[in-house]
N, C-alpha and C positions, 0 to 999 in steps of 0.2 A: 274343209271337205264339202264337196257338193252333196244336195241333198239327192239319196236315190228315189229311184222310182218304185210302187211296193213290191213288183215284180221282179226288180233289182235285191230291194231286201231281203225278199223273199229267197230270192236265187243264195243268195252271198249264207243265208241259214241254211239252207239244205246242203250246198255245199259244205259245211263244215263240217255238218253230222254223217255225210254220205263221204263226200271225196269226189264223187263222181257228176262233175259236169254234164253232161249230157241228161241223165237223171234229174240231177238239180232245174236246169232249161226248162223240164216238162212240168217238173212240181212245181215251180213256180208263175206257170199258165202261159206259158212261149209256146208260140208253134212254129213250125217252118219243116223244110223238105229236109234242109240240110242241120241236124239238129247237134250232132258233133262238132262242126265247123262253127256256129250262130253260140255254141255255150262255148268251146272257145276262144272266139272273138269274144265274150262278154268277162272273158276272165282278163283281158287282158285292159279292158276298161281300170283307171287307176283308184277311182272311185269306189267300187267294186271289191279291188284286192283290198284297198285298204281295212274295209268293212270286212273282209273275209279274216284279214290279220291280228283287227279287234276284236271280231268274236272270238280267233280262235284263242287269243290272249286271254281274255274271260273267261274260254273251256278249261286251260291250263290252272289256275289261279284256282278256281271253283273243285276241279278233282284231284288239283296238287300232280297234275301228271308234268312230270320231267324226263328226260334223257336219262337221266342216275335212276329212272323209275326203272324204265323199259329197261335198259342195261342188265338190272338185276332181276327182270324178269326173264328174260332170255339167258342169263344166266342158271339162272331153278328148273330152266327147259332144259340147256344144260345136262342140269348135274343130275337129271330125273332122267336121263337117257330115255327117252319119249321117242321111240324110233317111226311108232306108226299115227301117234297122234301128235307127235312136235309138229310135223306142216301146219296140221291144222290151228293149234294154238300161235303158232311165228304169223298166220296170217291173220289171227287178232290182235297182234301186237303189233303189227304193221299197218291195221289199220286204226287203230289206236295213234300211234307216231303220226301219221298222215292228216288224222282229224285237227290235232293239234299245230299242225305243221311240224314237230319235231323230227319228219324225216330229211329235211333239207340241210346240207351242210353248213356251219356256220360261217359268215363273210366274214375274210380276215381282211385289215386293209395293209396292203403290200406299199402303198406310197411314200412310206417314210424313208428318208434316207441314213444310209448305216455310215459315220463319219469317225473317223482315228481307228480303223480299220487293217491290220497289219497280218500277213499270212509269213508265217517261218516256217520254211522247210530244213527238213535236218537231214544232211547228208550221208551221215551216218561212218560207218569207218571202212 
């Protein structure tokens, strides 16, 4: 990995704890007109995500947050029938998932090939 910039560092930490790019851009002493577009284009630097995907590795491991976490959290919102403050708690939970990256769906890899493969239809009577 290339070394970042501290600006870059800087970015790749606020984003973790925020979520929010554009935010993250300013906290970490960017300027520009176009300041959505510039944080952005800075996420998509590889160097950048990678840094974003260690730290947020590090968040996980350190608060024990997982997928089986939140699940069972959202489930106790759930089972507490929370009608007027469940939004409110689903959108710390979601930002929770986000910090960590665990909202993103997991890659499955579909390339392998399925061989001795046999479909029987039953005609039945």
């Amino acid at each position: 990995m290339n070394k970042l910039s501290p600006k870059q560092e800087t970015f790749a930490q606020e984003y973790v704890k925020s979520g929010n790019a554009s935010e993250s851009y300013r906290r970490a002493g960017y300027k520009g007109n176009n300041v959505r577009q510039l944080a952005s284009q800075l996420l998509t630097n590889i160097d950048v995500q990678k840094r974003v995907e260690e730290l947020q590795e590090v968040g996980k491991k350190e608060f024990e947050v997982t997928k089986e976490f939140l699940y069972q959290k959202y489930m106790n919102l759930h089972d507490l029938h929370m009608e007027d403050q469940g939004a409110v708690a689903k959108g710390s939970l979601d930002s929770i998932a986000k910090m960590f990256g665990l909202n993103e769906p997991e890659k499955l890899d579909i390339n392998n090939k399925i061989e001795g493969f046999k479909i029987v239809l039953d005609e039945g009577d």
